[in-house]
C-alpha positions in Angstrom: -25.7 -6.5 43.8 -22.6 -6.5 45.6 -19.6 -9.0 44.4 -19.2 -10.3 47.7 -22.5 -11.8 47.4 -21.0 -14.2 44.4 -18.2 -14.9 46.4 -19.9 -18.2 47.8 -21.2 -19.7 44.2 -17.6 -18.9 42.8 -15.8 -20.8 45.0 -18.2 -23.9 44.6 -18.1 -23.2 40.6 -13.9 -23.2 40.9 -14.2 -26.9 42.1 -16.4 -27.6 39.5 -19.4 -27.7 41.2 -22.3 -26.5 38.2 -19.6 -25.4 35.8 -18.3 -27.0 32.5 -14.5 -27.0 33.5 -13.6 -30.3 35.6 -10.2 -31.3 36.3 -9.4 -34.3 34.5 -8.3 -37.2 37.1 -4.7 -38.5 37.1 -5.5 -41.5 35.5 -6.7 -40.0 32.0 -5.3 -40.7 28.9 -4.7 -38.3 26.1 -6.5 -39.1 23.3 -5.1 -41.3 20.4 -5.5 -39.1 17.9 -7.4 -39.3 14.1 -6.9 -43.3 14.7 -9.7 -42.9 17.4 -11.4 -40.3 15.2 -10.1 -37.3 17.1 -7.6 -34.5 16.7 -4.5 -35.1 18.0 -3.1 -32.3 20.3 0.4 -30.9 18.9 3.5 -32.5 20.2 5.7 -31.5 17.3 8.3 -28.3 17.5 6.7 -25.2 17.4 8.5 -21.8 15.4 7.8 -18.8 18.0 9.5 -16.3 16.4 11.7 -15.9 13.2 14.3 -17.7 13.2 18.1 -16.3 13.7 20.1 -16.1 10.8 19.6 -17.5 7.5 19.2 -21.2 5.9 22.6 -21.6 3.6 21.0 -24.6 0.9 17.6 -26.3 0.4 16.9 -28.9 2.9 17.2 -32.7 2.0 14.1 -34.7 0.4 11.5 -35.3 3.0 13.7 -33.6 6.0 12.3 -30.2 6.6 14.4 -28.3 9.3 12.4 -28.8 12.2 12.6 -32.8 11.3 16.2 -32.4 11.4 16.3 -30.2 15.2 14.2 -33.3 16.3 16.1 -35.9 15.1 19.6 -34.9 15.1 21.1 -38.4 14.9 19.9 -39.3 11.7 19.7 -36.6 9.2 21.1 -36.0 6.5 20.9 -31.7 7.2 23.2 -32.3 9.9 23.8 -28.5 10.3 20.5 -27.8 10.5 20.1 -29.4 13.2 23.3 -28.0 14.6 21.9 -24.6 14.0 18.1 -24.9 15.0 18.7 -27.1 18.8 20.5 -24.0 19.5 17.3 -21.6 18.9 15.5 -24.0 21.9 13.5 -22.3 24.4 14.4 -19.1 22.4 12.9 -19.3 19.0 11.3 -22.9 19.0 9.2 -24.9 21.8 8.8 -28.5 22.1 5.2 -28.6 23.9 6.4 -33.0 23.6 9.2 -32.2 26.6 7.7 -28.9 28.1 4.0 -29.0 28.5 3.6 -30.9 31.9 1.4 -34.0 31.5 -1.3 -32.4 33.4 -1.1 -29.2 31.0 -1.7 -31.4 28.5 -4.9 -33.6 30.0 -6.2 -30.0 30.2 -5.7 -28.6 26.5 -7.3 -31.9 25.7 -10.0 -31.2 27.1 -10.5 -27.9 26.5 -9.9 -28.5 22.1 -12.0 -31.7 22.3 -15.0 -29.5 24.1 -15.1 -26.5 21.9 -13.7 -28.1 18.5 -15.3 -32.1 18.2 -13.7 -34.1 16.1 -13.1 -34.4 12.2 -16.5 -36.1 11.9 -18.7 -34.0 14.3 -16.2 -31.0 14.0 -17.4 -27.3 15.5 -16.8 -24.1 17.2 -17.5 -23.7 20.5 -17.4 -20.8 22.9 -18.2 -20.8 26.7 -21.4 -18.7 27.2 -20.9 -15.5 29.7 -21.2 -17.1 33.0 -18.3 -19.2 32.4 -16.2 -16.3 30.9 -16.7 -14.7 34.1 -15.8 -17.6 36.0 -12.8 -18.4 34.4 -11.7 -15.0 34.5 -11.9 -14.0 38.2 -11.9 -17.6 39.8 -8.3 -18.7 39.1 -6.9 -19.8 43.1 -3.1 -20.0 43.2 -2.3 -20.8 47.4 -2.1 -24.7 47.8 -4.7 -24.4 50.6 -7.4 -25.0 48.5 -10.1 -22.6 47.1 -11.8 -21.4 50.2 -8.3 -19.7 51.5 -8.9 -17.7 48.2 -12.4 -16.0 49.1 -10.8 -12.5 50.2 -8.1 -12.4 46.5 -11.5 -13.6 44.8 -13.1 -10.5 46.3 -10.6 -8.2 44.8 -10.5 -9.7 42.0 -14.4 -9.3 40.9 -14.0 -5.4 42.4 -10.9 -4.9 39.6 -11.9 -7.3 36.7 -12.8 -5.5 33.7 -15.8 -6.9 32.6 -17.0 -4.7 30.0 -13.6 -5.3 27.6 -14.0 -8.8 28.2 -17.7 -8.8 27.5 -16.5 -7.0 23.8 -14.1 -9.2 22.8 -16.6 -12.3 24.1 -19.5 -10.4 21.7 -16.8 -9.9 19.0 -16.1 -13.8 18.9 -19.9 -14.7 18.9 -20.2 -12.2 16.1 -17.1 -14.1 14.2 -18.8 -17.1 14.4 -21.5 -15.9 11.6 -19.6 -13.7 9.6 -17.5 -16.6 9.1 -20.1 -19.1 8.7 -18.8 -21.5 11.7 -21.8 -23.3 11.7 -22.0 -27.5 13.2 -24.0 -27.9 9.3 -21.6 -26.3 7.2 -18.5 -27.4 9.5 -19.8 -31.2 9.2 -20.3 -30.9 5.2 -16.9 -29.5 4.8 -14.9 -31.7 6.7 -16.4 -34.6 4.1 -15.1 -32.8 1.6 -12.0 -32.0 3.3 -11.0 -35.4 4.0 -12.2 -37.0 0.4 -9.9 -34.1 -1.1 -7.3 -32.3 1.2 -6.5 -34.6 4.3 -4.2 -36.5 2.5 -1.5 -33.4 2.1 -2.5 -30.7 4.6 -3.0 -33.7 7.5 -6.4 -34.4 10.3 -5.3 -31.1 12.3 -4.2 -28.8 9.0 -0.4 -29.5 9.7 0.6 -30.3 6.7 2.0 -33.9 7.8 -0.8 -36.0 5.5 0.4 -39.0 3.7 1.4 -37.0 0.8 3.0 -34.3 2.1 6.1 -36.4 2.6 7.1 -36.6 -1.6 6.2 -33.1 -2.8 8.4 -30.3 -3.9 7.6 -28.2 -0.5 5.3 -28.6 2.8 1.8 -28.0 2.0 0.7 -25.1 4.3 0.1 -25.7 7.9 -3.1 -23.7 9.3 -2.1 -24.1 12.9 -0.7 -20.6 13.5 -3.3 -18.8 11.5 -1.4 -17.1 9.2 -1.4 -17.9 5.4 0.5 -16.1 2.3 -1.8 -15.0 -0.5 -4.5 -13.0 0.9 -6.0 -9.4 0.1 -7.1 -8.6 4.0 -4.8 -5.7 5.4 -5.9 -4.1 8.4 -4.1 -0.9 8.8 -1.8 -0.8 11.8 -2.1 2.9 12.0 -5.4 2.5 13.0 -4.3 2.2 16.8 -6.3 -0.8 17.7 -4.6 -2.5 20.6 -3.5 -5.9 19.5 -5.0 -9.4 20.6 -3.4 -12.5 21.5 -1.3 -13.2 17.4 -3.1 -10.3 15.9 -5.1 -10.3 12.7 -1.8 -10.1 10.2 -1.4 -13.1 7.6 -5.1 -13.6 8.3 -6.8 -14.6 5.0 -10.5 -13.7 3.9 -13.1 -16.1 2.8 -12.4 -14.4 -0.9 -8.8 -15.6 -0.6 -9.3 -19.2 0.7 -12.0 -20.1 -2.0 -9.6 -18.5 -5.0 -6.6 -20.5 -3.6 -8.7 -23.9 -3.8 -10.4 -23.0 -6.8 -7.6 -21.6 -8.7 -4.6 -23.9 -6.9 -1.2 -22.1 -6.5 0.8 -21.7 -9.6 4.1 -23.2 -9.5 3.3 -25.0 -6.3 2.4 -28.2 -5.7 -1.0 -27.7 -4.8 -3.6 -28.0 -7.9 -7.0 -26.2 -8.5 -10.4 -27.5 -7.7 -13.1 -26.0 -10.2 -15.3 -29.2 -9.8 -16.2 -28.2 -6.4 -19.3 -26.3 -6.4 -20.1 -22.8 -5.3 -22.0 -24.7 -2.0 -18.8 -27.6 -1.4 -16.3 -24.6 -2.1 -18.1 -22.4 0.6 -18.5 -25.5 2.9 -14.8 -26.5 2.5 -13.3 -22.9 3.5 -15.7 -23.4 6.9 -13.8 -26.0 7.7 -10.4 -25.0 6.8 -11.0 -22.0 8.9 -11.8 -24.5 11.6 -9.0 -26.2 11.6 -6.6 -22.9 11.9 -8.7 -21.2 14.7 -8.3 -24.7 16.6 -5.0 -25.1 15.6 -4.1 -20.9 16.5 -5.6 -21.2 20.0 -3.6 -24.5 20.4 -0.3 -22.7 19.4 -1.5 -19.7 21.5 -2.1 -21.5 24.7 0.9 -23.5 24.7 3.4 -20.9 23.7 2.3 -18.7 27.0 2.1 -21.7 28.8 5.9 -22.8 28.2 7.2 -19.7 29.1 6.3 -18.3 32.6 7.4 -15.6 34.1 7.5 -14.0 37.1 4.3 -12.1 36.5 2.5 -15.0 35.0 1.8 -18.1 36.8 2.3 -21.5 36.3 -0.7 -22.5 33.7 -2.3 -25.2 35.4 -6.0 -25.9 36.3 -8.6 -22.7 36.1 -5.0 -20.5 34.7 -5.1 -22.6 31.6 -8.6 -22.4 31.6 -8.6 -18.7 31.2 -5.5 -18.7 28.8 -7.4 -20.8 26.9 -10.9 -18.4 26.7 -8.7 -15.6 26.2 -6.8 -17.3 23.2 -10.3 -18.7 21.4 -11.9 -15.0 21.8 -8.9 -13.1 20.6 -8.3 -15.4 17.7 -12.1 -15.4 16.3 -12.1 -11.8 16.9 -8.6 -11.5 14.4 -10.6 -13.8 12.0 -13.2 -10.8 11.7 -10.7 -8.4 11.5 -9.0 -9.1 8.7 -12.4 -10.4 7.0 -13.9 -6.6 7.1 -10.8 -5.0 5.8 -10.4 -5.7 2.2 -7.4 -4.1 0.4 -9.4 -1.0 -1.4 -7.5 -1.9 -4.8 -7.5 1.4 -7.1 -7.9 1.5 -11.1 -5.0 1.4 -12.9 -5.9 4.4 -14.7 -4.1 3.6 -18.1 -5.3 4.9 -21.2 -3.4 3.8 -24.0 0.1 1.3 -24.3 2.7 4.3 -23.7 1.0 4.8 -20.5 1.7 1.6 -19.6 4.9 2.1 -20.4 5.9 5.3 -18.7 4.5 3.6 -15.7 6.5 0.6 -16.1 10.0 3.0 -16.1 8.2 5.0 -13.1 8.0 1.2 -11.2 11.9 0.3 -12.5 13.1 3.0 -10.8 10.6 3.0 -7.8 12.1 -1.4 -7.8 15.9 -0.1 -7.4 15.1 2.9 -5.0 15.5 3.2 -1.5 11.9 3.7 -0.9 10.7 0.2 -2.0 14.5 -1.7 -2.0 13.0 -4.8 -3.7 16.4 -5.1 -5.4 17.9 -6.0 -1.7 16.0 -9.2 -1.6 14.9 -10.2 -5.1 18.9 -9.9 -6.4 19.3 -9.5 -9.9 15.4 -9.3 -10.5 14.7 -13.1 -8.2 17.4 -15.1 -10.4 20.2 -15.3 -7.8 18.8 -17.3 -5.2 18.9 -15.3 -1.2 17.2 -18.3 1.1 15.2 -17.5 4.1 13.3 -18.8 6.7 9.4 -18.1 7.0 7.3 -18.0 9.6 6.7 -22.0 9.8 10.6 -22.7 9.9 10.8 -23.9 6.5 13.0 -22.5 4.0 11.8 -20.0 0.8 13.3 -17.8 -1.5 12.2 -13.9 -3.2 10.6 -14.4 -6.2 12.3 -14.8 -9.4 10.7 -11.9 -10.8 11.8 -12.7 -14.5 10.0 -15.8 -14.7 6.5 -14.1 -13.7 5.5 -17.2 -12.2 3.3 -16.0 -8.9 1.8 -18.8 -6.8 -1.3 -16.1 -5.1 -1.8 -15.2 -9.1 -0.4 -12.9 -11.7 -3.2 -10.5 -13.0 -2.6 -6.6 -11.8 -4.9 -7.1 -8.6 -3.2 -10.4 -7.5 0.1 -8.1 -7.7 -0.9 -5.0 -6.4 -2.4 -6.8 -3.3 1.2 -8.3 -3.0 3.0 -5.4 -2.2 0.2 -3.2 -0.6 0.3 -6.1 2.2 3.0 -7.7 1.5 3.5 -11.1 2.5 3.6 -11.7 6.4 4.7 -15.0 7.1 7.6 -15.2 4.0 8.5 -11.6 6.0 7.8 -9.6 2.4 7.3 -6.1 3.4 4.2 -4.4 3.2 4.3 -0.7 0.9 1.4 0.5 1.5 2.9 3.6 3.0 4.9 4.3 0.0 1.1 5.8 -0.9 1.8 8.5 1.8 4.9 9.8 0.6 6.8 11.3 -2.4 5.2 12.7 -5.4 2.2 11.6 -6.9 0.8 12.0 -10.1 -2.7 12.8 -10.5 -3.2 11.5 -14.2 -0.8 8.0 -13.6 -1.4 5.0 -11.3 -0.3 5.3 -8.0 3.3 4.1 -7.0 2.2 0.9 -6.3 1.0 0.4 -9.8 4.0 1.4 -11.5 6.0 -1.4 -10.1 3.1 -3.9 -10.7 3.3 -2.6 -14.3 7.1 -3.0 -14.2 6.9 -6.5 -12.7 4.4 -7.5 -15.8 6.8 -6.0 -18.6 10.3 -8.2 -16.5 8.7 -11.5 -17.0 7.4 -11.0 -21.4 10.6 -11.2 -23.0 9.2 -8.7 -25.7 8.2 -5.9 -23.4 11.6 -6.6 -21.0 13.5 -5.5 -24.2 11.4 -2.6 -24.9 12.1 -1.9 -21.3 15.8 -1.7 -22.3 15.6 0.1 -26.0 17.7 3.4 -25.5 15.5 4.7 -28.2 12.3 4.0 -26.5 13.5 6.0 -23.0 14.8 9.1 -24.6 10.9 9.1 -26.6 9.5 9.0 -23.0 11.5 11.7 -21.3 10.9 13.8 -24.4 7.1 13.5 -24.1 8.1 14.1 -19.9 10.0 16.9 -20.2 7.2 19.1 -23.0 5.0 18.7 -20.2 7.2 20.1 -17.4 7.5 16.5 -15.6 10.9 15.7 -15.2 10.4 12.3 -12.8 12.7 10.0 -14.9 15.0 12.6 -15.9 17.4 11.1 -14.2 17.3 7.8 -15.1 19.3 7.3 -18.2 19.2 3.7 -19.0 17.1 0.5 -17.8 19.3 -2.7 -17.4 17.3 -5.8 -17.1 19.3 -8.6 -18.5 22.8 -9.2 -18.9 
C-alpha cells in the first residue's frame, strides 16, 4: 500500500486523535512525587561526562560535590563548588533550570505511562503502531499539522523501518530475559521499600533517609551503570552503539551476589535472609528502577542540548526521543546479560606455580602493558583521588589491604581487570590476552597479576614475594627449562 495512503490517519493520530500520546494542557501539574505515591521526575544535577581535572581532598560529611555546585552559598567544600559551576552546560546539566516546563509535563507523562509507580510499578513499551507514529509524525512549522502532509510524505518513503522494528523486537525480547514482569515488578518493590528505599531512595538515587550519614553515597541506578559486574561485551565486535551503550551494565548474576553477599568495606550489608524467590524479585525491580531512571537521564541530556541538526524537543520530538531512549536502553540491558566474562581455569598445579605466577603478575603490575602502578601508587597506599562517573569522589584500591568491595576470590578478581571497572574509569585488560608471550602450561596474563594481587595483601606470602632466596630458586627452575621470562627481573620490592 502506498504511504501516501496513511498520510490522512497520521495527521489525525499527531493531534492525538486514536493514539496514546496527548499533549498535556497548560494547566497540569507535575506530580508531587513518592509523597503522592509516585516517582518523582529528576530535578537534581546531572554528571554528563567525566568530570575535568581531579578532586584534591574528600568532600565534607553529608556534602557530596554536586550538593556543593548547587548550593554554593553554604558549603563547607567551597572550592568544589568553585570548580564544578564552572563544568555547567559542559560536563553537568541542571534539567531544574533547563528543561522547559512543558518538557517536563511531557517526561511526566511519558515515565508515569510506561513505569507506574512504586506500588503498581512496570515496564511498558508502545506497541508498533505507535513506534511508527512517533517516528515519522513529528511536525515542526507553527502552522499546525496539516501544513506538514507533503514532509510527512517523505518522511514514511525514507524512514527505516526495519532497524527500528529490531531494536523495538530487541526491547520486547529484554523484557523476558530480564523478567520485567507487573507480578514480579509488584513483589519486588515490597521488598525494596521494607529493605533498600531507605538508602538507595523512591527513584534508585541514592538520596534515602539514610544515605545522608554513611561513609559514601549508596549507588544511584539512574544512569545504568554499576561497578562490580562480570558482563563485558566486546567492543571489537563492531556493533554500532545505542543511546549509553551496554558498558557498566550489570547481569542478574551480579545484582543478586551484590545483595546477597553486600559489598565488603562498604557501607552496604549482605542479605542472605532473602530467599532465592524475594532475591530474584528484588533484582526485577532494581533493574526497574535503572531502565526508568537511564531513559530519564537519556531524554533529558539530548533534550538540553540542541543543536542545529536536532530540534527543539517538544511535543511528538520528545515523544520519539523518548521511544528511542526506552528501546535502546532495554536492548543494552540484554546485551550485557548474554555476554558473561568466559573466566578461564587457573591452571595451577602445585604452590610454586602459584608462585612463579605471582612474580610473572609483579612484573606484568609495574609494566607498561598493564601500568597499574600509575594509579594504584605504591601498591593503593598513597591515596590519587578521582572522580567517577556519578561526580562523586573515589580512590584506586589499596591493593595491600586486599579489601575488594565486588569480592576477593580469584574469579571476583580476574573479572575486575578483564572489564575493568567503567564508571570508577578502571581500565579494562582484556586485550593484554592478545599480545605478548603466552605460556601454554601457566595461567594467562591476567591470572598472574590476580595471583600477585592475592600474595600483596597476606603478609606471609608478600614477604615470600620479597625473599632474594626464593627468586633466584625460580629463575633457576626458568632458566633449566629454556624460559627466561623473569630473567630480568632481579628483585621484588613490596614494602618499605
Amino acid at each position: 500500500m502506498p504511504a501516501s495512503r496513511y498520510l490522512p490517519i497520521i495527521a489525525l493520530l499527531a493531534v492525538g486523535c486514536g493514539s496514546k500520546y496527548t499533549p498535556p494542557p497548560a494547566s497540569a501539574v507535575l506530580p508531587a512525587s513518592a509523597s503522592r505515591g509516585e516517582y518523582p521526575v529528576r530535578t537534581d544535577l546531572m554528571v554528563i561526562k567525566l568530570l575535568d581535572g581531579a578532586p584534591t581532598h574528600w568532600p565534607a560529611t553529608s556534602f557530596l560535590p554536586l550538593r556543593s555546585a548547587r548550593n554554593p552559598l553554604t558549603t563547607p567544600d567551597r572550592d568544589f563548588a568553585d570548580e564544578l559551576r564552572k563544568q555547567f552546560g559542559k560536563n553537568i546539566l541542571d534539567p531544574a533550570s533547563s528543561l522547559t516546563t512543558t518538557q517536563k509535563e511531557h517526561l511526566t507523562r511519558f515515565l508515569a505511562a510506561d513505569f507506574g509507580t512504586p506500588a503498581e510499578p512496570s515496564v511498558g513499551l508502545p506497541d508498533w503502531d505507535e513506534v511508527t507514529i512517533a517516528a515519522v509524525v513529528r511536525p515542526r512549522s507553527s502552522k499546525g499539522v496539516f501544513a506538514n502532509l507533503g514532509a510527512f510524505a517523505a518522511a514514511v518513503k525514507k524512514w527505516k523501518s526495519k532497524s527500528v522494528r529490531e531494536e523495538w523486537e530487541n526491547a520486547q525480547q529484554a523484557k523476558e530475559l530480564l523478567k520485567l514482569d507487573d507480578e514480579s515488578l509488584a513483589r519486588g518493590s515490597v521488598v525494596y521499600r521494607r529493605w533498600c528505599m531507605q538508602c538507595h531512595g523512591v527513584t534508585g538515587a541514592g538520596d534515602g533517609s539514610h544515605a545522608i550519614n554513611l561513609a559514601a553515597p549508596p549507588r544511584d541506578y539512574r544512569q545504568g551503570i554499576f561497578k562490580f559486574i562480570t558482563a563485558f561485551p566486546d567492543p571489537a565486535d563492531g556493533a554500532k552503539k545505542k543511546g549509553r551503550g551496554p558498558s557498566g551494565k550489570p547481569r542478574r548474576e551480579d545484582l543478586k551476589r551484590t545483595i546477597h553477599k553486600g559489598l565488603d568495606g562498604s557501607m552496604m550489608p549482605a542479605f542472605p535472609s532473602l530467599s532465592d524467590a524475594e532475591l530474584e524479585d528484588l533484582v526485577s525491580y532494581v533493574i526497574h528502577l535503572s531502565v526508568r531512571g537511564e531513559t530519564e537521564f537519556a531524554t533529558m541530556n539530548k533534550a538540553m542540548q540542541p543543536t542545529e541538526e536536532d530540534p527543539d524537543f517538544v511535543g511528538p520530538e520528545l515523544r520519539w526521543l523518548y521511544y528511542q531512549n526506552l528501546m535502546w536502553t532495554l536492548g543494552n540491558w540484554a546485551i550485557a546479560e548474554n555476554n558473561p566474562i568466559a573466566i578461564p581455569p587457573e591452571h595451577i598445579r602445585s604452590e610454586d606455580d602459584r608462585l612463579l605466577s605471582a612474580l610473572r603478575g609483579y612484573k606484568l603490575y609495574n609494566s607498561a602493558e598493564f601500568g597499574c602502578a600509575s594509579c594504584h601508587v605504591n601498591f593503593g597506599r598513597e591515596p590519587q583521588l578521582k572522580w567517577d562517573f556519578w561526580g562523586t569522589v573515589v580512590q584506586p584500591r589499596n591493593l595491600v589491604l586486599g579489601v575488594y568491595r565486588g569480592g576477593r576470590k580469584g574469579e571476583d578478581l580476574y573479572a575486575r581487570l578483564y572489564g575493568g571497572i567503567y564508571p570508577s574509569g578502571m581500565t579494562a585488560f582484556n586485550n593484554t590476552l592478545k599480545t605478548g608471550p603466552t605460556y601454554t602450561d601457566q595461567p594467562n596474563k591476567i591470572w598472574n597479576v590476580v595471583h600477585f594481587l592475592q600474595f600483596l595483601a597476606d603478609p606471609y606470602t608478600r614477604q615470600k614475594l620479597q625473599d632474594p632466596a626464593t627468586l633466584a630458586r625460580v629463575k633457576e627452575r626458568l632458566k633449566a627449562s629454556g624460559d627466561l621470562s623473569l630473567d630480568d627481573l632481579n628483585s621484588v620490592r613490596i614494602d618499605p
